[in-house]
PyMOL CGO cylinders between C-alpha atoms (Angstrom):
from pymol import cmd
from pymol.cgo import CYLINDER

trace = [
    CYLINDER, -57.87, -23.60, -63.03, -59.60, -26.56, -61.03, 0.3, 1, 1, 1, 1, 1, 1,
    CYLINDER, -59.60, -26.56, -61.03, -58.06, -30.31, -61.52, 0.3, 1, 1, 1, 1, 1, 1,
    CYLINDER, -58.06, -30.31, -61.52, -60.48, -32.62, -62.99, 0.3, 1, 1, 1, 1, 1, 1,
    CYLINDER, -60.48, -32.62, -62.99, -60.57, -34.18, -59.88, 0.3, 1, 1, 1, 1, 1, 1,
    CYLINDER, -60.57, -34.18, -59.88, -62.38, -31.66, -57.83, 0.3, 1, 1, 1, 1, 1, 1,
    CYLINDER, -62.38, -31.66, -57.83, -65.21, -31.43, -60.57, 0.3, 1, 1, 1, 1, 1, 1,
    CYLINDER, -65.21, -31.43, -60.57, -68.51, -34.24, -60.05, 0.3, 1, 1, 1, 1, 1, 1,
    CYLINDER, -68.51, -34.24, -60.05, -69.23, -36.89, -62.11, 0.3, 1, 1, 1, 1, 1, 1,
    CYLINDER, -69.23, -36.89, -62.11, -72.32, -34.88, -63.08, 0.3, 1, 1, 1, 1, 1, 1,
    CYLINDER, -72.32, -34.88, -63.08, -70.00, -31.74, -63.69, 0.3, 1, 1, 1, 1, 1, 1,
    CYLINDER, -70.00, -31.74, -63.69, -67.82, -33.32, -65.85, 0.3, 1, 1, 1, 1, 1, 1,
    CYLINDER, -67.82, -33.32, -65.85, -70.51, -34.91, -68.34, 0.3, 1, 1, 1, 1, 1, 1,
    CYLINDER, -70.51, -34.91, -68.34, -72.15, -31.67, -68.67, 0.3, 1, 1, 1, 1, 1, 1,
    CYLINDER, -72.15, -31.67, -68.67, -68.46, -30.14, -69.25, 0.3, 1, 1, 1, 1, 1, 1,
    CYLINDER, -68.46, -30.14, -69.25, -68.18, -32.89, -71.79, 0.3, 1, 1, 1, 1, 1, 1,
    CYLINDER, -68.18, -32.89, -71.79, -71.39, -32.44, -73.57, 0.3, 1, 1, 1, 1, 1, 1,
    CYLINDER, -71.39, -32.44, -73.57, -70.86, -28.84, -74.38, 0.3, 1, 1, 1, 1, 1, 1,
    CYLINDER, -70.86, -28.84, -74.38, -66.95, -29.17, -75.23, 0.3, 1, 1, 1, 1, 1, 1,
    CYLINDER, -66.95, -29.17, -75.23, -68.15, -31.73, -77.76, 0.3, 1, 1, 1, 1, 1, 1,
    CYLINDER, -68.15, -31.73, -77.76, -71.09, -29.59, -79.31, 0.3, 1, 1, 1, 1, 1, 1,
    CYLINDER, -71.09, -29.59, -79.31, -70.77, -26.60, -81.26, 0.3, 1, 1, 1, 1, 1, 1,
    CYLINDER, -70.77, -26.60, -81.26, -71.67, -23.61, -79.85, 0.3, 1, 1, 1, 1, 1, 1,
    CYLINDER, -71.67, -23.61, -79.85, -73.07, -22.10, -82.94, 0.3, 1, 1, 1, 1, 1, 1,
    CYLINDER, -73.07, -22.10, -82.94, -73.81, -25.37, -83.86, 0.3, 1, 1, 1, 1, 1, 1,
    CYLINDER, -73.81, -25.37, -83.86, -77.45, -25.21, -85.99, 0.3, 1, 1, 1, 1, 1, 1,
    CYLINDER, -77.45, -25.21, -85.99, -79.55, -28.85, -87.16, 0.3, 1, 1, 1, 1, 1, 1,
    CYLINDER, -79.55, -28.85, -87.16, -79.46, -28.55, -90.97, 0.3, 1, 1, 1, 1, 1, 1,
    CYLINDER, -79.46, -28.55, -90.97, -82.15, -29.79, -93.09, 0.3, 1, 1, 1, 1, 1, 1,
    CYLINDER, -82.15, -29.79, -93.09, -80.54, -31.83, -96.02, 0.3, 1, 1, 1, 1, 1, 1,
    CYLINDER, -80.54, -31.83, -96.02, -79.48, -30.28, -99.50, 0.3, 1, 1, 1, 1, 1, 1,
    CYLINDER, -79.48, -30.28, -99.50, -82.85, -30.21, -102.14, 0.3, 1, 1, 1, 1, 1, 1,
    CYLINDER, -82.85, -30.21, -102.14, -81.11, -30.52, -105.61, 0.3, 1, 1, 1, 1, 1, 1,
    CYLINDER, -81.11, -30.52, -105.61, -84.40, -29.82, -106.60, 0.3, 1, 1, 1, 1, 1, 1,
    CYLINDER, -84.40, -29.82, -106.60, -84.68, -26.65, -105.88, 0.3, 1, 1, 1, 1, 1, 1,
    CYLINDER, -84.68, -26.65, -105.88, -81.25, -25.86, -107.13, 0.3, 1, 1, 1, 1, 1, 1,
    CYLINDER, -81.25, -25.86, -107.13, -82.45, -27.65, -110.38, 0.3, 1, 1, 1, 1, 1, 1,
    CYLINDER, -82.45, -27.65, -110.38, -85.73, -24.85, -109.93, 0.3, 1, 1, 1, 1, 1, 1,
    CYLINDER, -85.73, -24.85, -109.93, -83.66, -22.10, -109.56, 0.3, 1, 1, 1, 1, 1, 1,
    CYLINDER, -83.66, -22.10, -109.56, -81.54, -23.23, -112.76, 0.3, 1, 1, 1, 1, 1, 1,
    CYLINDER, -81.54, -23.23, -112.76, -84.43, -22.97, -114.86, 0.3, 1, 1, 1, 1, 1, 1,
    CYLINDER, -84.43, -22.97, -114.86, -85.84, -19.67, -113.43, 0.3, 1, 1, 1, 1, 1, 1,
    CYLINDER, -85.84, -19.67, -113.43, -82.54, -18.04, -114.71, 0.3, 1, 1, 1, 1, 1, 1,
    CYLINDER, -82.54, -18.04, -114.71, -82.38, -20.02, -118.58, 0.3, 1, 1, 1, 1, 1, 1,
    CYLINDER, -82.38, -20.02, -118.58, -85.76, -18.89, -118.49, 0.3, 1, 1, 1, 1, 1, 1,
    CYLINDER, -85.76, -18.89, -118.49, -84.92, -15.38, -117.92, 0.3, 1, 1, 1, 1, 1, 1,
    CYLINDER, -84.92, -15.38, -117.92, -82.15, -15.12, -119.63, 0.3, 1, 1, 1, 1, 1, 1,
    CYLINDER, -82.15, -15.12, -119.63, -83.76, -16.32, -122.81, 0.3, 1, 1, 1, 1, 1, 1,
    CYLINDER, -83.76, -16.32, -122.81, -86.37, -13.98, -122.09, 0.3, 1, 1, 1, 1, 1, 1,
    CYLINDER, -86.37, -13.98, -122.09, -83.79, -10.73, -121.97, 0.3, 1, 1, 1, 1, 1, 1,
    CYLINDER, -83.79, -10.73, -121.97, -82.32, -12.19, -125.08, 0.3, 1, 1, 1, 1, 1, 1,
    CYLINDER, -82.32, -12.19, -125.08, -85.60, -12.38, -127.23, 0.3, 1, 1, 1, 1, 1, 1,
    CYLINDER, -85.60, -12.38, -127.23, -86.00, -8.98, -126.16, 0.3, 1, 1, 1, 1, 1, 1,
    CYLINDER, -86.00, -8.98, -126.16, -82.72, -7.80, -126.77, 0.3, 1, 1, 1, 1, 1, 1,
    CYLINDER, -82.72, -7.80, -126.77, -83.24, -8.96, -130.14, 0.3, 1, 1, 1, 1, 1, 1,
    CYLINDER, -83.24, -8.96, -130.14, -86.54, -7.84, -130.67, 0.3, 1, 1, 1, 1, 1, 1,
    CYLINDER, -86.54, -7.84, -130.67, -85.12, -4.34, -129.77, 0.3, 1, 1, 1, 1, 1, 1,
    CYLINDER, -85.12, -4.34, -129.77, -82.17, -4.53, -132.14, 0.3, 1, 1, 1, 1, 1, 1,
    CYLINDER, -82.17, -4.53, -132.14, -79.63, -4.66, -129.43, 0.3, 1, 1, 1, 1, 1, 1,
    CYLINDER, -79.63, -4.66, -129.43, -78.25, -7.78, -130.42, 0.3, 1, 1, 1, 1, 1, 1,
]
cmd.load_cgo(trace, "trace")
């Protein structure tokens, strides 16, 4: 392995810039609670709807 001191200045920053990033490392768009809120109701609302019919049927 090379000492630090046989690497350039320009060597080392690049060394440094991708030891401090991620590899895998994506940009992330922030977390909607809106559309968590969205998807809540898209499931009460089906639920309720497999219950009415559940009922209607005579399951429940």
């Amino acid at each position: 392995m090379r000492s630090e001191e046989e690497y350039s200045k320009e060597d080392m920053d690049r060394i440094n810039e991708v030891l401090n990033s991620g590899v895998h490392s994506t940009k992330r768009k922030p977390f909607r609670f809106s559309l968590l809120f969205l998807w809540w109701i898209v499931v009460a609302i089906l639920g309720g709807a497999s219950l009415f019919l559940a009922k209607l049927a005579g399951v429940v």
